[in-house]
C-alpha positions, -999 to +999 in steps of 0.1 A: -143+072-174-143+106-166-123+120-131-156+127-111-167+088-114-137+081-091-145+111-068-179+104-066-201+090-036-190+091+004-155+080+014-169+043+025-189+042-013-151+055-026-132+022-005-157-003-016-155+009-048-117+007-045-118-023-036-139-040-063-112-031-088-088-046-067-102-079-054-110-078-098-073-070-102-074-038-116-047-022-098-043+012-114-079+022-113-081+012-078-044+031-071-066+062-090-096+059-064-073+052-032-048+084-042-079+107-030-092+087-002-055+089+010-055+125+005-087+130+024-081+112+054-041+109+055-043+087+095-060+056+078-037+030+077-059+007+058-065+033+028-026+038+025-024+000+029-045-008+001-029+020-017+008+008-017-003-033-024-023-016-058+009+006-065+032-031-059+006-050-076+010-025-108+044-023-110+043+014-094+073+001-068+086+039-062+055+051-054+046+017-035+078+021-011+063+061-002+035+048+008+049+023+032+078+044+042+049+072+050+027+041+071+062+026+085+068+067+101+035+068+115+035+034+132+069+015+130+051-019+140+030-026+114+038-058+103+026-062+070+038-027+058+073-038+072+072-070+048+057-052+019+083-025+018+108-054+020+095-073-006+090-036-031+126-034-022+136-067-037+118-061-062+135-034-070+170-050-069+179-029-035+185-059-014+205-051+011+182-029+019+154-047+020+168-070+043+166-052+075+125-049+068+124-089+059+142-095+092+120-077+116+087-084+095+098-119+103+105-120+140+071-100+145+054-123+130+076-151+151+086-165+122+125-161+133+145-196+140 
């Protein structure tokens, strides 16, 4: 498939589209489709979102934990980015690290004892 297929259509076309190969579990194509959406409209968390679970889901975990770390800065409080950097962190082997991010995904979610 050539570059412009992934380019092509309006941004809402682009996400659907990026999300068909997800939900069908190919997680580098839709990584390859989210990477411009990203780009284009760098405030949406869902985009970056989707982005960093196809980067986890494919093994990418450095470029996974940007992607959170770069949602995380914008808005400290989302949940599900807080767990998902912990859990790319493990992952990874880091954790000590990751704990801190396990702990407060946790008691946001009121999951804490």
């Amino acid at each position: 498939m050539s570059e412009t297929y992934y380019e092509f259509g309006t941004a809402a076309e682009r996400w659907d589209r990026a999300r068909m190969f997800f939900e069908a579990k190919e997680f580098p194509t839709a990584a390859r489709i989210l990477r411009g959406l990203v780009a284009e409209y760098p405030e949406q968390t869902a985009h970056r979102l989707l982005l960093a679970r196809a980067y986890y889901h494919s093994a990418q975990l450095r470029r996974a934990e940007t992607e959170l770390r770069a949602l995380l800065e914008r808005d400290p409080v989302e949940s599900y980015a807080r767990l998902m950097l912990g859990r790319t962190l493990e992952r990874q082997g880091r954790h000590g690290e990751a704990a801190p991010h396990l702990r407060m995904a946790a008691a946001m979610a009121g999951d804490l004892p």
